[in-house]
N, C-alpha and C positions, 0 to 999 in steps of 0.2 A: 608398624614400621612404615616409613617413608618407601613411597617407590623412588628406584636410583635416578637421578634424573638423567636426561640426553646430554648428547657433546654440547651443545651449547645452551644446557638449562631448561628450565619451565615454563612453560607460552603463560603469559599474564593473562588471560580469554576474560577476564572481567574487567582489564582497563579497556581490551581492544572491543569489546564489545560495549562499554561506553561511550566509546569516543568515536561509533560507529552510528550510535544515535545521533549522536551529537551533530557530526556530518548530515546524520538523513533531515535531523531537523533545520540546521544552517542550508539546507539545498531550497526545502519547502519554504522556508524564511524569505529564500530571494526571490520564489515563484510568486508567495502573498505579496512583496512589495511589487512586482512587477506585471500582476493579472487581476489581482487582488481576492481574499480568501478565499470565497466559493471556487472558482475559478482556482487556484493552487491545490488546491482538496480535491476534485475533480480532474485532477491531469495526475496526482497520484495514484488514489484512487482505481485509478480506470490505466496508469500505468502498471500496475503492480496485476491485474485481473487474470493474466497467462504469464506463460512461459516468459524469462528473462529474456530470452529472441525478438519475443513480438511486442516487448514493452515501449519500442519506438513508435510500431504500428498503432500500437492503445491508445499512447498521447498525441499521437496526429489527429487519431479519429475523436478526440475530447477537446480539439484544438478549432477540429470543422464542424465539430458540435458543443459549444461551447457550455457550460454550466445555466449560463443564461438565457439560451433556447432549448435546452434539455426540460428546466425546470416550468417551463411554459408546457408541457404535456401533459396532461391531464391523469393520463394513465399509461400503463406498459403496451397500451395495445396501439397509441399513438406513437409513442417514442421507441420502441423496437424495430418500426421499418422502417421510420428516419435513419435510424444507427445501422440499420441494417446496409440502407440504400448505400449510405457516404461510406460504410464498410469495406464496398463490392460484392455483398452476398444474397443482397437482393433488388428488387423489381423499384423504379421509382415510386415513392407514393402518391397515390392519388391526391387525397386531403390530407393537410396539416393546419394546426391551427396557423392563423395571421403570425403569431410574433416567432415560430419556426419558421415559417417560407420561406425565410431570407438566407437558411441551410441549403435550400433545393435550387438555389438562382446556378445557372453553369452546368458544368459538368467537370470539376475539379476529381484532379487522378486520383485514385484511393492507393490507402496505404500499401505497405508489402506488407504481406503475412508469410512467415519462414513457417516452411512445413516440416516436417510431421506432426501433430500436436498430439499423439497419440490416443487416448481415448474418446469416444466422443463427445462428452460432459468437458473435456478440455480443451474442446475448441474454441475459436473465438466467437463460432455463430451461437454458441450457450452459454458465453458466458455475457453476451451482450444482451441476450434472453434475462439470463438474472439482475443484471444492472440495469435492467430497464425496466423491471417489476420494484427495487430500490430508489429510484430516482423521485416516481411521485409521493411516497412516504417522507420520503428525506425536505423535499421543496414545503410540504403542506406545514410542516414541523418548524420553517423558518430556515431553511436553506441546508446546505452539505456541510459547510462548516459549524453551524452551530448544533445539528446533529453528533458532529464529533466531541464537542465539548460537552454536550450534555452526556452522553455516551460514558466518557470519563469521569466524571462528575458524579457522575450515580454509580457507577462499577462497585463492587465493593471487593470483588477479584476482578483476573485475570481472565478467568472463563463468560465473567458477563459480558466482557465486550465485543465477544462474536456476535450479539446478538444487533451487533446494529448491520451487520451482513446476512445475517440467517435469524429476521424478526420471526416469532410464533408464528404470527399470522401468513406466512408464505411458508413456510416450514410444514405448517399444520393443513396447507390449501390444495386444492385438487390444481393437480396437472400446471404446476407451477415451476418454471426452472430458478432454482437457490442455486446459491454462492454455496459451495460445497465448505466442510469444517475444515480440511484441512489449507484449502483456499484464504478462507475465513482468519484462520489465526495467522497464517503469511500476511495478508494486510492490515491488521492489528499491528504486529510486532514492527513493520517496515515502513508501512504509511499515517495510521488513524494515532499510536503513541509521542510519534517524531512529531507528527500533525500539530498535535494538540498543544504541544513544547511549542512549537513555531509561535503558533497563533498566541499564546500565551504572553509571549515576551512579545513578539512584533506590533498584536493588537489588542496590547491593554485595555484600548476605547470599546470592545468587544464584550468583553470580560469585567466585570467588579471582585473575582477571585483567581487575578493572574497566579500569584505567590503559589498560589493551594494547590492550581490544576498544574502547577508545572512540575508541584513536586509530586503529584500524585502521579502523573504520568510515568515522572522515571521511577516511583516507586513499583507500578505495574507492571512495566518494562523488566524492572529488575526480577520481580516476582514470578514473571509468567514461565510456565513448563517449556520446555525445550518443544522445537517443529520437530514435525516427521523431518526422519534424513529422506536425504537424495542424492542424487551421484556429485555433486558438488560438495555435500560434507562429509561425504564417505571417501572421498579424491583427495579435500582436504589433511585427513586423518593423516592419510597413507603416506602424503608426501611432505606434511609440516612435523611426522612422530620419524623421518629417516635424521633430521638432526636434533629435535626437542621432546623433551616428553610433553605428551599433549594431557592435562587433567580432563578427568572425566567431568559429562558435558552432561547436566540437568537441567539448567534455564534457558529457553532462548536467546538472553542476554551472553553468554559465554558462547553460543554458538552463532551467534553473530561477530563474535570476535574471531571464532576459529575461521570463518568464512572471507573477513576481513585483513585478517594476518595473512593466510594463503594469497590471495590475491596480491596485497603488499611484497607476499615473496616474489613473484613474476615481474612488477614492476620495478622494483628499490631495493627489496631485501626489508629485515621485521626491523622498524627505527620507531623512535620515539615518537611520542604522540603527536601531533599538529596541532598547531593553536586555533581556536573556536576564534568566530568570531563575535564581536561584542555582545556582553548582555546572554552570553549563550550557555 
């Protein structure tokens, strides 16, 4: 039997959670035309790495450390105290190579960091630990964004493409800080899937298999298992099920909509979809 529905009907959580991609990719779309890919992937990226609080602080600090002096590090042991310095959590570095120095010219403010971040793997001083063990991998391979599309490309699920945040070889390494799994599949689902949708239609000249990787993305997207909750889709639940019945929530893609409906309540109230923009 059907469950009864609410006063006013059934939340659609697989259009709103379409058409929530669709947005994240149309966002990334205008960062690749306006910084250009590597650079767009890199302000996501390293947007999405903590808390929604500190996700301004993230992309200020990917902003004063751009994709294009990040990728000039050789290794994590070079670009950790860069990120660290421009952070505010640590000491100026002494050496850097030539084509980063041009990060350490001043003494430009550092970001704000909103506190509490509660545990300490959720800070921002570990999680810049981990992205900066990621960054020489990603550059050797031909840059951050073509890591993402190969990423896709090769997935044959949902579950492969953690692994471009949590590769074997750090995973498997002594005394190394990783992108934790549940970190992990949050920027999959919000950044690296939308990502690749961008890139795809934006920079065909990038790609010889736009068509393929754009439907493979939203096919993945579609497919992937739902995130851990947290008090945002548990808040959700609560207060989008006092006038609708909310369907139970298996894919990420639906709980992207319930997360995007709620929020649509505060603003406007739950309205029809918004028109993408071109080619989208």
């Amino acid at each position: 039997l059907n469950a009864p529905s609410g006063p006013l009907g059934t939340l659609d959580l697989k259009a709103a959670g379409l058409e929530r991609f669709h947005a994240q990719a149309a966002g990334i779309a205008l960062d690749i035309e306006s910084f250009g890919a590597d650079q767009a992937v890199w302000l996501g990226i390293m947007g999405a790495l903590g808390y929604p609080r500190n996700k301004r602080a993230f992309r200020k600090l990917a902003t004063r450390v751009p994709w294009s002096v990040a990728a000039t590090c050789e290794s994590s042991h070079e670009l950790e105290p860069l990120l660290m310095w421009t952070a505010g959590f640590g000491a100026r570095p002494d050496a850097v190579a030539a084509p980063a120095r041009a990060a350490l010219f001043g003494n430009p403010p550092k970001p704000d960091w909103v506190r509490p971040w509660g545990r300490p793997a959720n800070s921002p001083v570990a999680r810049i630990g981990a992205i900066s063990a990621l960054v020489p991998i990603w550059a050797v391979g031909g840059g951050i964004a073509k890591a993402c599309t190969q990423c896709v490309a090769r997935a044959d699920r949902p579950i492969d493409l953690s692994a471009m945040f949590r590769p074997a070889e750090l995973v498997n390494g002594p005394a190394t800080a990783v992108v934790g799994s549940t970190r992990a599949a949050e920027i999959v689902v919000n950044v690296l899937l939308p990502a690749v949708f961008a890139l795809a239609t934006r920079r065909p000249d990038m790609l010889s298999n736009g068509v393929a990787l754009k439907n493979r993305a939203l096919t993945l997207y579609n497919a992937h298992p739902r995130l851990a909750e947290n008090s945002l889709t548990k808040e959700a639940k609560v207060a989008l099920g006092v006038d609708y019945t909310v369907p139970e929530i298996t894919s990420a893609r639906d709980q992207q909509g319930l997360v995007a409906l709620y929020r649509q309540m505060f603003r406007r109230g739950i309205r029809p979809r918004q028109t993408r923009l071109p080619g989208m």
